[in-house]
Structure formats: structure tokens, C-alpha cells
C-alpha positions in Angstrom: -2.0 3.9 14.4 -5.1 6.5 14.9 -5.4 8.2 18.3 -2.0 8.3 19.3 0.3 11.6 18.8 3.0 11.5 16.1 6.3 14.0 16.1 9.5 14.1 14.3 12.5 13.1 15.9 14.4 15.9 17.8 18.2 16.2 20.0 16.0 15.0 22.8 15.7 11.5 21.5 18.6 9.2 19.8 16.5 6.1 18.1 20.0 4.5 17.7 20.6 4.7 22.0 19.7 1.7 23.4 18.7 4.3 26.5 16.4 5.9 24.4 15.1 3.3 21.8 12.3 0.7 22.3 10.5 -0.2 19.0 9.5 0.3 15.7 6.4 0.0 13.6 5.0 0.7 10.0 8.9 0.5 8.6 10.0 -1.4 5.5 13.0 -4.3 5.4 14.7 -6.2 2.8 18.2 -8.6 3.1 20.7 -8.4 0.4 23.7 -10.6 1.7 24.3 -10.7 5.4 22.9 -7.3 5.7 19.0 -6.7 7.3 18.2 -3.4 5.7 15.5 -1.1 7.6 13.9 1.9 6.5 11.2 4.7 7.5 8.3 3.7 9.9 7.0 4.9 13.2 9.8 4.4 16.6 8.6 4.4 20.2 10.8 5.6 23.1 11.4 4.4 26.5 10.2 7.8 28.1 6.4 6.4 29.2 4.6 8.2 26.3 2.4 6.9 23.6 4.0 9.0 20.6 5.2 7.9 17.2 8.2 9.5 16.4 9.1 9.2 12.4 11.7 7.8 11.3 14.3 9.3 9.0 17.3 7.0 8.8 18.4 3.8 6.9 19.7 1.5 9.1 21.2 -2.6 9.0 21.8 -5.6 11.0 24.8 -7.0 10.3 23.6 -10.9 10.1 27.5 -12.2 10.3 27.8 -11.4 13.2 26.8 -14.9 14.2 26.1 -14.6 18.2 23.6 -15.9 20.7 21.4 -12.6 20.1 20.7 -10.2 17.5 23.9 -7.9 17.0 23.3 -4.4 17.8 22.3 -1.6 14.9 25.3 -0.2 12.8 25.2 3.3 12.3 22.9 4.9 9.7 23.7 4.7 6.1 23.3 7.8 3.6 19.9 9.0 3.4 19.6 12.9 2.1 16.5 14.8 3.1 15.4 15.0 -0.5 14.9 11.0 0.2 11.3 11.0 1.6 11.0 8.5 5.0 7.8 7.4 5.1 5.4 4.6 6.4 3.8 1.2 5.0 6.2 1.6 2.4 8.3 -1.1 0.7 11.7 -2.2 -0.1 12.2 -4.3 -2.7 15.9 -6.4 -2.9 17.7 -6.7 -6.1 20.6 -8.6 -4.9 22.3 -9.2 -7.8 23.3 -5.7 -8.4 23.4 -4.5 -4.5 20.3 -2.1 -5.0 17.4 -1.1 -3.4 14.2 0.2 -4.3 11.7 2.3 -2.3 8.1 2.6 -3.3 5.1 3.6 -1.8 4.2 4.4 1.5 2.6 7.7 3.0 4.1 10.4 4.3 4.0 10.1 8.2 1.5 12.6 9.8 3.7 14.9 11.5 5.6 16.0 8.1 3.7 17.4 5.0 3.3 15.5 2.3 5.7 17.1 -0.4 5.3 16.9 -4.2 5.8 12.9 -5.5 8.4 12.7 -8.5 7.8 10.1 -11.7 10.3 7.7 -10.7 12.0 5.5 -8.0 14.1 6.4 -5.6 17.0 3.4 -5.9 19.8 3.1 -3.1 23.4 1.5 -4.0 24.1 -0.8 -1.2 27.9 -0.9 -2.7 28.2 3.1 -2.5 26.4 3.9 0.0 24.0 6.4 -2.5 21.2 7.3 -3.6 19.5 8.0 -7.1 16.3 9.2 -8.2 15.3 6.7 -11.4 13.1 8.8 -13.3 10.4 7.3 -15.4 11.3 5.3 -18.5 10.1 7.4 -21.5 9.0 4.4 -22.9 6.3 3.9 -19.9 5.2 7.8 -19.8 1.3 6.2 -20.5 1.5 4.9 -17.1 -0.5 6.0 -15.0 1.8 6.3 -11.6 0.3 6.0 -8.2 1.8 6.0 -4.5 -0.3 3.5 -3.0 0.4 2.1 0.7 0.0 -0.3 3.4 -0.5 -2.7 0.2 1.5 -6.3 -0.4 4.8 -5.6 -2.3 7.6 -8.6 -3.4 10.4 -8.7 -5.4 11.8 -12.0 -7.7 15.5 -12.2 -8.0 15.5 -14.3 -11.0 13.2 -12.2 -12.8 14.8 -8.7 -11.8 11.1 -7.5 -11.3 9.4 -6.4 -8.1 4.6 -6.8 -7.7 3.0 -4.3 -5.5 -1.0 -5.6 -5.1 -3.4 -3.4 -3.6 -2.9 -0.8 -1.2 -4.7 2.4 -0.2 -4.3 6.0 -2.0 -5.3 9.3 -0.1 -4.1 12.2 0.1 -1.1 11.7 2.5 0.4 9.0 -0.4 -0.5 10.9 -3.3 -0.2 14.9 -2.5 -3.2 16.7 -4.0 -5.1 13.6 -4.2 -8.9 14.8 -4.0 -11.6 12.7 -2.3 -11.8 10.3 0.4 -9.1 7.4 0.9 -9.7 4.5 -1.6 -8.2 1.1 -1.9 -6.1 0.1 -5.4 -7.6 -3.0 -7.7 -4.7 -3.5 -9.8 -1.2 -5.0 -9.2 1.8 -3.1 -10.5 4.5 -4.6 -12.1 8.8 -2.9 -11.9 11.4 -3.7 -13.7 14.6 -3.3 -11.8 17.0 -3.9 -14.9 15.1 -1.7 -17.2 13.4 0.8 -15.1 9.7 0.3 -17.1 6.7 0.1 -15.4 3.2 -1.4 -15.9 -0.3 -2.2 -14.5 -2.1 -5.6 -14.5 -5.9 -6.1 -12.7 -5.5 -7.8 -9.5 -7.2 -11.2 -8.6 -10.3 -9.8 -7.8 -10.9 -6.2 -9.3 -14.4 -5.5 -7.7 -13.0 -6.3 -4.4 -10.0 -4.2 -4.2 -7.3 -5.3 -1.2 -5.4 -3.8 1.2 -3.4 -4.5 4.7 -2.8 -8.5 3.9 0.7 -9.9 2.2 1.9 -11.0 -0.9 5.0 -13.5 -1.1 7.0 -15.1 -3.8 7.0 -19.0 -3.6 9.4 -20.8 -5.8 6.9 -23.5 -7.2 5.6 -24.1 -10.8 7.7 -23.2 -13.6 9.2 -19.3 -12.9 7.4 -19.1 -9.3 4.1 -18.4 -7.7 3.1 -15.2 -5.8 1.1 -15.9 -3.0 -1.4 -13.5 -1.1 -4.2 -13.3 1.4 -5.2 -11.5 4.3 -6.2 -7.8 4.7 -9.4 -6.2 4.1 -12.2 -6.1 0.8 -13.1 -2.3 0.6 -16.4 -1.5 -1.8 -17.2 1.3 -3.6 -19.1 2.7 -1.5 -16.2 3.2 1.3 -17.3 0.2 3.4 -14.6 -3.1 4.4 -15.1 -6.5 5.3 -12.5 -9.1 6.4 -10.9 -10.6 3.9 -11.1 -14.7 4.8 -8.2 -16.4 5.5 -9.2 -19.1 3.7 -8.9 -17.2 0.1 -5.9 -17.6 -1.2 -5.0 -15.4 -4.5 -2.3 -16.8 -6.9 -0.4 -15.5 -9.7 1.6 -17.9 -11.9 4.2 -15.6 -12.8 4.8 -18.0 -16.0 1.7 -17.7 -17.2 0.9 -14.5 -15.8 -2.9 -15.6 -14.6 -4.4 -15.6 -11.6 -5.8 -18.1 -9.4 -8.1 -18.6 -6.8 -7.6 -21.3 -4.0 -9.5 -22.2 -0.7 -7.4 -23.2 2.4 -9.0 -25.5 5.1 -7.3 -26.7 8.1 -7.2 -24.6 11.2 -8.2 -21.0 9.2 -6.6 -17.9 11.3 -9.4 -15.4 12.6 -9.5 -12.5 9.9 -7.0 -10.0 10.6 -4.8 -7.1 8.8 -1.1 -5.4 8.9 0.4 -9.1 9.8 3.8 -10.5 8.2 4.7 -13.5 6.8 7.8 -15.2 5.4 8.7 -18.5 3.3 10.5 -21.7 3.8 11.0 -24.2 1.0 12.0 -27.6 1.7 16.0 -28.9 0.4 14.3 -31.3 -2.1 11.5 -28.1 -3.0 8.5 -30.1 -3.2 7.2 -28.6 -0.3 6.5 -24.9 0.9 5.6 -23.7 4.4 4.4 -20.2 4.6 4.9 -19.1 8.3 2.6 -16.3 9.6 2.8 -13.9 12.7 0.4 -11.3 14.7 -1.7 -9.1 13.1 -4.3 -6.8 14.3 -8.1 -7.3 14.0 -10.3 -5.8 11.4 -13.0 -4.2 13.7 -11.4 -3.1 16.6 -7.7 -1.9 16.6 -7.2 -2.2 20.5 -7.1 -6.1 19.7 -4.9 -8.0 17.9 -2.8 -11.2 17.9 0.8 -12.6 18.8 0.3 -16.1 17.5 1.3 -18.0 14.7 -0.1 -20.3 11.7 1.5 -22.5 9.0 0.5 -22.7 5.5 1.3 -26.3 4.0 1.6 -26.1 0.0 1.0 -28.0 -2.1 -2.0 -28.7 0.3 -2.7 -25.2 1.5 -3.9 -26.5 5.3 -3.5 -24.1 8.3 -1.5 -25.2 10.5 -2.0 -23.7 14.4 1.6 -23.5 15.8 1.8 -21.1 18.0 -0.1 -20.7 21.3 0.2 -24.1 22.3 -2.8 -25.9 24.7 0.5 -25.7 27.2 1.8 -22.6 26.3 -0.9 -20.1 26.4 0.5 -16.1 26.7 0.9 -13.9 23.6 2.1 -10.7 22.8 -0.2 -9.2 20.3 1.4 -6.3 17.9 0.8 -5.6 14.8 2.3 -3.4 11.0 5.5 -5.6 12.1 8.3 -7.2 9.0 9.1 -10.8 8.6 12.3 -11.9 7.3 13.7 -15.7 6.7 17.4 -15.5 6.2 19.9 -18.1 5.5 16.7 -20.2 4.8 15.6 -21.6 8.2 15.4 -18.7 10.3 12.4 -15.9 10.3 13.5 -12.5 11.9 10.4 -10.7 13.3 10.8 -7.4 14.0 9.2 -4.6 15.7 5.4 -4.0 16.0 2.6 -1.7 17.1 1.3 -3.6 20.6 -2.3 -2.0 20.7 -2.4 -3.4 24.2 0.5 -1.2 26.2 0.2 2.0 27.0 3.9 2.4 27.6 6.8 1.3 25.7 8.3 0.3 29.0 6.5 -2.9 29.3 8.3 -4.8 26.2 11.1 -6.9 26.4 12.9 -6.3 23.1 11.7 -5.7 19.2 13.4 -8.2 17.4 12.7 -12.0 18.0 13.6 -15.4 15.9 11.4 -18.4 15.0 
């Protein structure tokens, strides 16, 4: 989001007023039940200006509410200011027990990056509170770090949540010292037992950062699934990270894998989304992916979308059409498949309007 202006939210603005409200970007989502969680980010306004305004509350969609659009946000839930709100952070679901986990992300750049306690801020989705998990003694060796913009899942059955990648700096990581650099290693929670711990990531020379990283429900205990995003080197430089590597982790044997995709390859691009459908039978997998903005030059980007067929991980071109040719490119949007068969995409950054009054709405279904 360089080169526009960011400012906190004031009594001018009400981001839950439908008058005053236009879209989001750079926020975090997970679903437990029929509720759409959202958190943090960047919102735009309707008042003709280019500025991010941050973000402070925790909001849902209320998914039963089964009508022909989107139902309209509830108010905010809990969120005290000790609570940081911050952007290309994650959310990771653990259903099972109604909870919520926030990690990573950087503080946004109108607010001062504040000191970054040893643990995770959980929220209760049954209570409607907040706790502060402080590191597991056991894990004290560990050494903790606030990365962001990286590729975060969480897998229910194994109560554990992966972040791979990500950048560190100083406005993830207060008191951080040197330039912005991009993390090599994947890090591995424990939701049940609160322990943490660090494992290299596919390809350790080439650190990663800006792409995705999914959960597929294939092989034995599952497969995470990531691509996309930019190689940084040492030496501070990026280069587009093809769309034809695919990294995977089998989380039974806990190895990675390297696979090339053919097909119709997506151009290179970075801060996309990207959600999973598995057939009834599950021998198959679709991973369906949206937008994006390119590596060199963030005044482009892209609204279409792509298909990844597994087993046979072939790109799929679904979406422009040679009929239908008109997209909307945005990008640092969240993808969300619900009840299965749907794929909520929400919000975006749309590099190509200079006011917020052009769009037609921030939430869309595939």
C-alpha cells in the first residue's frame, strides 16, 4: 500500500455505516460455524480520498442468514485496546473449541509499533473474550518472531496452525535493527498445548513471502499446499516466484516436496487468495485462485481467476472468458469456501481507482 496516506479512525468516520464504509484491505478472516470472522486491516471510505484508515474492531458475518446477498455486518465483538489491530496478519480457526488465534502482522503505519509480548493473543468465540497465551515454558528456546504478509493455515484434526515465510522489519518486530528481510523457516502452533516450534521451509536459500499456503485433505493426515509470492536474496533483491512451483509438505511425514504445474500457468503475481474444494468422493481437489497484484509494478494487478486440478496440478484459466472480457483487479484481499461449495471473496486494494466511489461492493461469491 506505499504512496497512499494512512490515519486512524476518528468520530468523523463509522466503518460499520454503510454511508460511510466502502472496503477493506490487508485484514485477516477465519469461519468457525456459520460465523465469517474479520479482523484488523486497512478500510477505505466513501468520502473521494485515497486514505487507509486502520482498523480496530472484530467483526462477523452471520452466514445463516441464508438470503439472496451477503447479510449485513453485526456489530463489533470485544476487542480491548491492549489487543494490537494490525495488517497482513492471520487468524487461525480452531473450531473445535470456539477459539481464535491472532499472529503476526505489522503494526499499521499511522500507530506506533508497541512492545510484542511472548505469546498469543487467543479470542473465545463462546465468551466473547480475550486472553493473552503466554509462552509455554517448555518452548522458552524458541526463538519468537512477528513475521507478516507471510502464508499462515490452520488443521482442525491436528489442533495445530503453519505460518511459512513472511517479512520481519521493524514495524512487525519493534526494535528490530536493519533493513526488512524475508523469513526461511515455517513455524509450527500448537493450539491444544500452546508450544511452539520452527522447521526450514521448502526452500531455505530462497526465503518467501506475499504468496499462500492451504491445507488440502489428501495423503494420509493432509497436504499443505503453497506457491505464489516473491524469492527475496540476501542481498535485498526479489524475483517472482513462478507459478508453476508448487511447494508441498506432507504433514504425515513432515517432508517437503517440490512439484511443477503445467497447464495454463497464472502470470507471477503476490498478495492474492485462494481457497479449497474437495470433491464428495475426495479423490479430487480444486484449488481456486483470485486477483493479485503484480511483482514489478503495484499500479497493476489482476481480477481473474485460475484452477488448480490435483492430483494433476494443471492450471485451469477460468475466469476472463474469450466472451467475458472486464476485470476488476485488487489485490491483499481473503478467500473463504464455506459450507464447501461456495468461496467468499472479500475486500481488496484496487491499485487502479483513485476513489473508493467507483466500486460496487467488497464482498462477492464464486
Amino acid at each position: 500500500v506505499g504512496g497512499v496516506v494512512v490515519q486512524a479512525i476518528t468520530t468523523q468516520y463509522d466503518p460499520l455505516k454503510p454511508d460511510d464504509f466502502c472496503r477493506r484491505h490487508s485484514h485477516a478472516t477465519a469461519v468457525i460455524g456459520d460465523r465469517l470472522y474479520i479482523d484488523g486491516g486497512y478500510i477505505n471510505t466513501k468520502f473521494k480520498d485515497t486514505t487507509n484508515y486502520s482498523m480496530e474492531h472484530l467483526l462477523y458475518l452471520d452466514l445463516s442468514d441464508d438470503v439472496s446477498k451477503l447479510p449485513a455486518l453485526d456489530p463489533p465483538l470485544s476487542k480491548p485496546s491492549t489487543v494490537p489491530s494490525v495488517v497482513g496478519g492471520q487468524l487461525w480457526a480452531d473450531a473445535a473449541n470456539g477459539r481464535l488465534f491472532m499472529f503476526g502482522g505489522e503494526f499499521p503505519k499511522d500507530v506506533d509499533p508497541s512492545p510484542v509480548p511472548r505469546g498469543i493473543w487467543m479470542y473465545d468465540t463462546w465468551n466473547d473474550a480475550w486472553t493473552l497465551l503466554e509462552e509455554d515454558p517448555s518452548t522458552k528456546n524458541y526463538e519468537m518472531s512477528r513475521p507478516s504478509f507471510g502464508m499462515g493455515a490452520a488443521v482442525e484434526h491436528e489442533g495445530r496452525a503453519y505460518y511459512l515465510g513472511g517479512w520481519i522489519g521493524e514495524r512487525s518486530m519493534p526494535g528490530w535493527k536493519g533493513p526488512k528481510i524475508a523469513s526461511g523457516s515455517m513455524v509450527i502452533y500448537d493450539m491444544v498445548e500452546n508450544t511452539w516450534r520452527n522447521e526450514s521451509g521448502p526452500r531455505p536459500d530462497l526465503p518467501r513471502a506475499e504468496g499462500v499456503l492451504l491445507f488440502v485433505p489428501a495423503g494420509d493426515k493432509g497436504l499443505l499446499v503453497s506457491f505464489g509470492g516473491m524469492y527475496t536474496h540476501r542481498n535485498g533483491t526479489v524475483e517472482p516466484a513462478p507459478m508453476s512451483d508448487i511447494d508441498i509438505y506432507d504433514l504425515n511425514e513432515g517432508i517437503w516436496y517440490k512439484q511443477e504445474a503445467d497447464g495454463t500457468v497464472p502470470e507471477t503475481r503476490r498478495l492474492f487468495c485462494a481457497g479449497v474444494g474437495t470433491a464428495q468422493d475426495g479423490s479430487s481437489h480444486n484449488v481456486y485462485l483470485y486477483g493479485g497484484a503484480a511483482i514489478e509494478d503495484n499500479s497493476n494487478g489482476y481480477g481473474d481467476v485460475y484452477i488448480l486440478s490435483m492430483p494433476s496440478f494443471k492450471w485451469i484459466k477460468w475466469w476472463p472468458t474469450e466472451e467475458n472480457t472486464q476485470t476488476n483487479p485488487h489485490n491483499s484481499l481473503s478467500c473463504n469456501v464455506v459450507r464447501g461449495h461456495q468461496m467468499i471473496i472479500m475486500g481488496g486494494h484496487f491499485p487502479g481507482k483513485i476513489s473508493a466511489t467507483y466500486l460496487g461492493g467488497s464482498v462477492c461469491i464464486i
